[in-house]
C-alpha positions in Angstrom: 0.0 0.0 0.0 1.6 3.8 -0.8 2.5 6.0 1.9 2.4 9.8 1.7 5.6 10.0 0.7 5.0 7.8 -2.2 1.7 10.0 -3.0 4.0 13.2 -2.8 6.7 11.6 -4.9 4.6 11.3 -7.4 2.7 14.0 -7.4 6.4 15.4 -7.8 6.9 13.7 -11.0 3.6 14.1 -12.6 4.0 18.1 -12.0 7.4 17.6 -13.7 5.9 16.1 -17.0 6.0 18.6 -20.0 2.7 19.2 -21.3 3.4 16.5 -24.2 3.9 13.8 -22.3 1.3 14.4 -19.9 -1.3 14.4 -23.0 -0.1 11.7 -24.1 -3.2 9.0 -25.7 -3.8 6.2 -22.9 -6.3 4.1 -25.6 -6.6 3.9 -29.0 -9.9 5.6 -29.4 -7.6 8.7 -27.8 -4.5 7.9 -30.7 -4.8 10.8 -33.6 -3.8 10.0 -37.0 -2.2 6.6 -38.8 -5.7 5.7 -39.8 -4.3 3.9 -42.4 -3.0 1.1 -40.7 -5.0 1.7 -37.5 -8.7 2.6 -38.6 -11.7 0.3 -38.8 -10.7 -2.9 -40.3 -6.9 -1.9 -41.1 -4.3 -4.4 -40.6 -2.7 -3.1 -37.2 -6.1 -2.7 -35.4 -7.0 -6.4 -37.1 -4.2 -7.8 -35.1 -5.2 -6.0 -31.8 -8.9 -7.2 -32.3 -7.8 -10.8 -32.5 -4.6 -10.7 -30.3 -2.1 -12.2 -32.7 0.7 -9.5 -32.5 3.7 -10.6 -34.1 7.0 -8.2 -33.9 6.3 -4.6 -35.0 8.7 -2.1 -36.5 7.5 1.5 -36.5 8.9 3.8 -39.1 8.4 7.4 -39.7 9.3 11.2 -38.4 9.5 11.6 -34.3 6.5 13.5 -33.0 3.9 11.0 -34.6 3.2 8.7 -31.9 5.4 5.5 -32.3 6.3 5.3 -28.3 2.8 6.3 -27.4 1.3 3.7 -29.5 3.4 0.9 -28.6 2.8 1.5 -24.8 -1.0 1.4 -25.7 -0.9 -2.0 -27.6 1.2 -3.4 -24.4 -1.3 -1.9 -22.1 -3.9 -3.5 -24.5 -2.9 -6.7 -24.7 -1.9 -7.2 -20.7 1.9 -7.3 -22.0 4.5 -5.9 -19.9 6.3 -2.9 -21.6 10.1 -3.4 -21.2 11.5 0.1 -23.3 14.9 0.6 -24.3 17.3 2.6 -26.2 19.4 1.5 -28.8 21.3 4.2 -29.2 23.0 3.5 -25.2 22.0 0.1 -24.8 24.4 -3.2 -25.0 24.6 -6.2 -26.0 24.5 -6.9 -22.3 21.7 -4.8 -21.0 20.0 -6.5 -24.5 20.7 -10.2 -23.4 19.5 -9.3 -19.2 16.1 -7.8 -20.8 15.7 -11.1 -23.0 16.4 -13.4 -20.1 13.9 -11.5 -17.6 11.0 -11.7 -20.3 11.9 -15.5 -20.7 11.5 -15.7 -17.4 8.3 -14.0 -16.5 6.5 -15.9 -19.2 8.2 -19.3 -17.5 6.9 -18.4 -14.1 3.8 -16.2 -15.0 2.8 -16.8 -18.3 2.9 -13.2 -18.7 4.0 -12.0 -22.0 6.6 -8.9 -22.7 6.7 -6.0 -25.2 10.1 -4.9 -25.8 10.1 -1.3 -27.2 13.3 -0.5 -29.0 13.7 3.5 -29.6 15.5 4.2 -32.0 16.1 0.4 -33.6 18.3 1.4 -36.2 21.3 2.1 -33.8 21.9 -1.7 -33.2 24.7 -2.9 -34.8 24.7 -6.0 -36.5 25.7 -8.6 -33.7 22.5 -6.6 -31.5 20.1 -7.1 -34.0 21.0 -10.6 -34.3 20.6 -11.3 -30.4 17.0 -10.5 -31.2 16.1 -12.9 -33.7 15.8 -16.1 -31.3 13.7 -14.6 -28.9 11.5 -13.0 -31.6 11.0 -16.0 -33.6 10.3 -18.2 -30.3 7.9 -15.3 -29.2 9.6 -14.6 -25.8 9.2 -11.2 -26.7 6.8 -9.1 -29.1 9.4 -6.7 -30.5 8.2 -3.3 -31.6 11.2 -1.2 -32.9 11.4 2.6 -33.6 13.2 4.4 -36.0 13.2 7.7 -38.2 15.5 5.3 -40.5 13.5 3.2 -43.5 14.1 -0.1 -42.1 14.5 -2.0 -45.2 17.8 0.0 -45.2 19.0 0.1 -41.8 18.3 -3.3 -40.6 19.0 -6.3 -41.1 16.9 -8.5 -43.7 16.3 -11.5 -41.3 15.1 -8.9 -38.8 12.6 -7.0 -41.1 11.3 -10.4 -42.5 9.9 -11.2 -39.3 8.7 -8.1 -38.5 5.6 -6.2 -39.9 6.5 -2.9 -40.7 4.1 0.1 -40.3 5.0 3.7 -42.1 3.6 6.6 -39.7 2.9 9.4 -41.3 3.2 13.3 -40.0 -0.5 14.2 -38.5 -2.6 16.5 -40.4 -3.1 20.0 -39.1 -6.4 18.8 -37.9 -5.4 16.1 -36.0 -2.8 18.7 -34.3 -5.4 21.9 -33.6 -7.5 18.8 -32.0 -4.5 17.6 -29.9 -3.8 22.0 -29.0 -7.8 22.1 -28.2 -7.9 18.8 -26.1 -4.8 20.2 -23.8 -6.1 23.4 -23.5 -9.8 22.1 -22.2 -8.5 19.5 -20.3 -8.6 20.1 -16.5 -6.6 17.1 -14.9 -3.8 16.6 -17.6 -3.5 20.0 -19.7 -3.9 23.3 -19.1 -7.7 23.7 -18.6 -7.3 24.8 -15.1 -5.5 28.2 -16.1 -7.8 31.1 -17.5 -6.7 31.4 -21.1 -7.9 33.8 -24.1 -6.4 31.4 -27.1 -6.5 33.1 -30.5 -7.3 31.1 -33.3 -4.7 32.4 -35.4 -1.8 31.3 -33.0 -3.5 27.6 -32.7 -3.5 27.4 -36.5 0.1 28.7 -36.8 1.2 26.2 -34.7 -0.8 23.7 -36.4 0.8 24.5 -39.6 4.3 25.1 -38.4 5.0 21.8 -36.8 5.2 20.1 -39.5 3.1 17.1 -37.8 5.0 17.0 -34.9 2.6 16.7 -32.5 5.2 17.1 -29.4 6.5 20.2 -31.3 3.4 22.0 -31.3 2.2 20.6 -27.8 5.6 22.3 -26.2 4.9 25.7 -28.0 1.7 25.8 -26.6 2.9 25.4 -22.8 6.0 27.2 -23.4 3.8 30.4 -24.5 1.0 30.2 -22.1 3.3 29.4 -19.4 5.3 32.4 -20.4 2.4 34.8 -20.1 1.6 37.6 -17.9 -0.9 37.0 -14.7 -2.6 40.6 -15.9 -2.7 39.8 -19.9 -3.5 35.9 -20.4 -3.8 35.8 -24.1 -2.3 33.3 -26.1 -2.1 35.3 -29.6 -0.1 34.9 -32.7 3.1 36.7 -31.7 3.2 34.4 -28.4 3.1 31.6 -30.6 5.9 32.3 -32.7 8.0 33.6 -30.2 7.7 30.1 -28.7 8.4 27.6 -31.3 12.1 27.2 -32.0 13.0 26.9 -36.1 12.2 23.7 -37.2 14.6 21.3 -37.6 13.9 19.7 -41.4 14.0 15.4 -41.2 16.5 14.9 -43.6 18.5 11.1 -42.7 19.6 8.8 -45.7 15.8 8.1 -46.9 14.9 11.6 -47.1 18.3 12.8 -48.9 17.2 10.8 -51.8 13.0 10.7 -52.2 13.8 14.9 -52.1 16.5 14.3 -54.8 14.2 12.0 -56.7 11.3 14.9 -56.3 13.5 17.7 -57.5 14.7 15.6 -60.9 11.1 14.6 -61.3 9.7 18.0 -61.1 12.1 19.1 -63.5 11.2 16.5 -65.9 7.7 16.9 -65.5 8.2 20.8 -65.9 6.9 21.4 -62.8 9.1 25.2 -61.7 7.6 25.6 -58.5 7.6 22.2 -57.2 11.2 22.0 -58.5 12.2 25.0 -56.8 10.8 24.0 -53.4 12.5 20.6 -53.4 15.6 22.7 -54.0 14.7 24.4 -51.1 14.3 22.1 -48.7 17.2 20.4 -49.7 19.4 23.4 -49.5 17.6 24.6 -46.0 18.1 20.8 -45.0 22.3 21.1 -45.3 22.7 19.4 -48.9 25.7 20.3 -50.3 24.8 22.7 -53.4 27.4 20.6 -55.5 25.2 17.6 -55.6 22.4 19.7 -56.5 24.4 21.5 -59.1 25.2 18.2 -60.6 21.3 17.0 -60.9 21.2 19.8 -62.8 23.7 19.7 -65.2 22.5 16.1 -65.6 18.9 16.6 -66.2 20.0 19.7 -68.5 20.8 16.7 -70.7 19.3 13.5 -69.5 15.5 15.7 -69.8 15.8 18.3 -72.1 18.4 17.5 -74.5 18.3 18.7 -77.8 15.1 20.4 -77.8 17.0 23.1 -76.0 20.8 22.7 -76.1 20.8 26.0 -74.0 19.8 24.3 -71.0 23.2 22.1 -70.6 24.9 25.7 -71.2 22.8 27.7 -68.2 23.4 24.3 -66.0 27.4 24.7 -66.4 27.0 28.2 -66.0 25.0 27.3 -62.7 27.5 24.7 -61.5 30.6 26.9 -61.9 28.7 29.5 -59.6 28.3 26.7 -57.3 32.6 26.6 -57.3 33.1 30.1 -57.4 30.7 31.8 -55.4 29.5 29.4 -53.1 26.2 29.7 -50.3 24.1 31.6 -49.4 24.2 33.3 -53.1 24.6 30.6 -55.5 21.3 29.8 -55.1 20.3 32.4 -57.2 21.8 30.7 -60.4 20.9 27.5 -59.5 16.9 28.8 -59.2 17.7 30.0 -62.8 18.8 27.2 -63.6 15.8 24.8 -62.1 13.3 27.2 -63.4 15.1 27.1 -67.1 15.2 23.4 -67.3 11.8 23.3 -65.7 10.4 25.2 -68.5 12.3 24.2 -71.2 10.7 21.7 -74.0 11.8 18.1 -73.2 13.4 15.3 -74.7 15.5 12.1 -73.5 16.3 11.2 -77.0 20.2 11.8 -76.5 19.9 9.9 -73.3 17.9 7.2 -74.8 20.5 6.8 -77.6 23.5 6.6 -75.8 21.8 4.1 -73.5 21.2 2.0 -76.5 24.2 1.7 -78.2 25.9 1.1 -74.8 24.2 -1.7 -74.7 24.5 -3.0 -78.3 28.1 -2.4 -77.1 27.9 -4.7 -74.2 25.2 -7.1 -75.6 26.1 -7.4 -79.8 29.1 -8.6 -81.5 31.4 -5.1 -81.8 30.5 -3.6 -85.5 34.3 -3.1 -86.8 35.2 0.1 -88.6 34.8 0.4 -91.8 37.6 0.6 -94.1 36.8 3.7 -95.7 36.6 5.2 -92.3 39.9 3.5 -90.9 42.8 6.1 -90.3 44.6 6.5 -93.3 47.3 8.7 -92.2 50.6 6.8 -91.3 52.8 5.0 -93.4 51.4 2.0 -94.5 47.6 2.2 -94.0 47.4 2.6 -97.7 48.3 -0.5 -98.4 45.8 -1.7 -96.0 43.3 -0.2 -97.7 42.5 2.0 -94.7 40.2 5.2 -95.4 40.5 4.4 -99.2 36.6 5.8 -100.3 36.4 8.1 -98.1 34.5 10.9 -99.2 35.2 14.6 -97.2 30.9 15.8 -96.4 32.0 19.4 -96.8 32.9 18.5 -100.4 29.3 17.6 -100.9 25.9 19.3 -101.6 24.9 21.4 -98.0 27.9 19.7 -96.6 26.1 16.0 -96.8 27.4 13.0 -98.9 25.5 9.5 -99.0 27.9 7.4 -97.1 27.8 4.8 -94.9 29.8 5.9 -91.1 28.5 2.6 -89.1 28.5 -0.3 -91.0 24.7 -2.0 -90.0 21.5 -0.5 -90.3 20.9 0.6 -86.6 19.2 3.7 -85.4 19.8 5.6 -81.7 19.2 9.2 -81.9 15.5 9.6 -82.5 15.1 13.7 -82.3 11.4 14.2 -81.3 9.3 16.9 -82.2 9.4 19.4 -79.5 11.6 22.5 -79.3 14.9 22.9 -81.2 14.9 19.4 -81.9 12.2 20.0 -84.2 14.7 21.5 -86.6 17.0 18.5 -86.2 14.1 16.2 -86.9 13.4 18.2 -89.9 17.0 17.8 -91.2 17.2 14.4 -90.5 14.1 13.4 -92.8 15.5 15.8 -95.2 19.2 13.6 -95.1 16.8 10.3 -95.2 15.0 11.2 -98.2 17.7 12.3 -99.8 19.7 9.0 -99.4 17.0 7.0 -100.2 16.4 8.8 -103.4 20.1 7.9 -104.4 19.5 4.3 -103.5 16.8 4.4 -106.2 18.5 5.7 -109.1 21.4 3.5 -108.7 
């Protein structure tokens, strides 16, 4: 039975709790957001309904409920919640935590949920020691991590786990989380006489980028900060009491925004280029890898029907050397937007990619002897380059010969831009040769 000084102690404690914590969800009913794998008759509240959890791994941004949600399935399901840390946990404290759930099932038939923060800090050998215990059931793993797991784990691991993307909550599912806490009279801040202003909840809303511990510690930080004699929460308190965001940006998210930025540039897209250039640049990315997506999609998707583009790319990527951050952003926008805009056309890229592979794949087409170098004592008598004709000896600077051998096509100029023109020429060249072909 508690004493008083147990009852004071944690009374201590519970005062102590940031605002977040305190408001954290306690059932599922309570848990905003990840309806997609926790909604009516999703796959995660399937396997609550019929009590056949296997081992979880939770993967997404921090601030979008992972630990809460874990400590609600355990509490759901009568398991005992055993969390951890990877990141200053052993192989030791690993193995002690493994034998003492092996043992309270033995003795008690009581099961264990080991919650792993932060999963993708155990090295190889740690994930390893895992993998008995989960496949024997001793434990119901559930691992969290910011990292995609099918990259930072190990396979054997991830195979016997069900993996469950969270996803950053909605502004509405944050302005009800700022509401809840601020009408809530045992855990949140109901109990203090507040004038809230709309505009300040919906700024945090917005701002915290679905981080619902983000925008939870605003709010107490700015109503805790305000004056007995003016207890308004307004729009100026709230930005004076959320610290600049710090943008997610591990391994996963370095390449889906590099793969957004080269895909809004091929799908001439200038704004949503320039934002993913943004947030890359705000995020730390060095400006040299960006400069070099440029220079390659000035190629890869505009090619020909603009040859400009490669120019303003180099131009871009030199500024990049030269000039450097914060202003060489400038030229790179003018380089995104340019490209953006531009009329596309992979038909270089497509052509080289093909005869690469006829390279790699086909028997190697000799040169032809007409074509052979001719110049050094001896080729003559080889019969190198003899039949050469010079093209700038003939009509427009064009004769009808033959520079590859086979009949094989690569560079298939489209339609759109400058490569219009080339098109154009090209049929012109083809008619032309065939209309030799039929008088001889």
């Amino acid at each position: 039975m508690p004493g008083l000084f147990d009852q004071q102690e944690a009374a201590h404690l519970d005062a102590a709790m940031p605002l977040a914590a305190r408001m954290r969800p306690r059932t599922l009913d309570e848990f905003a957001g990840q309806q997609h794998f926790l909604g009516e008759g999703k796959l995660l509240r399937r396997m609550l309904e019929a009590d056949r959890l296997g081992s979880l791994i939770f993967f997404g941004p921090p601030g979008t409920g992972k630990t809460t949600l874990a400590e609600i399935i355990a509490r759901q399901s009568s398991r005992k919640f055993v969390p951890m840390n990877a990141a200053s946990c052993g192989v030791k404290e690993l193995r002690a935590a493994l034998d003492e759930a092996r043992d309270r099932l033995k003795m008690g038939g009581q099961r264990t949920v080991l919650f792993v923060d932060e999963l993708h800090h155990f090295n190889k050998t740690q994930q390893d020691v895992l993998l008995p215990d989960v496949e024997a059931g001793v434990v119901t793993l559930i691992g969290a991590t910011t990292a995609n797991p099918f990259f930072a784990l190990v396979s054997a691991l991830v195979s016997r786990s069900q993996v469950f993307e969270f996803q950053a909550l909605s502004q509405d599912d944050i302005l009800s989380l700022l509401r809840t806490s601020l009408a809530d009279r045992e855990r949140g801040l109901g109990e203090m006489a507040l004038e809230v202003d709309e505009d300040a909840l919906m700024f945090l809303a917005e701002v915290c980028d679905g981080d619902a511990r983000r925008a939870l510690s605003a709010l107490e930080i700015g109503v805790l900060s305000l004056m007995e004699d003016a207890p308004v929460f307004t729009m100026e308190v709230a930005q004076e009491s959320i610290q600049k965001k710090a943008i997610q940006y591990g391994a996963d998210e370095h390449y889906d925004a590099a793969s957004a930025f080269i895909k809004s540039m091929r799908g001439s897209d200038p704004d949503a280029a320039i934002y993913w250039m943004a947030r890359m640049l705000e995020a730390g990315e060095d400006p040299r890898f960006i400069a070099r997506r440029i220079v390659i999609a000035a190629s890869e998707e505009v090619g020909n029907a603009d040859p400009q583009a490669l120019v303003v790319a180099n131009a871009a990527a030199g500024a990049v050397d030269r000039i450097g951050m914060p202003e060489c952003r400038i030229a790179m926008a003018q380089a995104v937007t340019y490209i953006a805009t531009a009329p596309k056309s992979n038909a270089a890229y497509m052509a080289i990619n093909a005869a690469m592979d006829d390279v790699r794949q086909q028997r190697v087409i000799p040169v032809p002897m007409h074509l052979r170098d001719g110049h050094y004592k001896g080729a003559k008598s080889l019969g190198h380059g003899e039949g050469y004709e010079y093209a700038h000896s003939g009509e427009g600077g064009w004769v009808d010969q033959d520079y590859l051998g086979v009949d094989r096509t690569y560079y298939e100029p489209t339609d759109r831009g400058q490569e219009a023109e080339i098109k154009k020429r090209m049929d012109e060249l083809e008619k032309r040769r065939t209309q030799g072909e039929r008088r001889t």
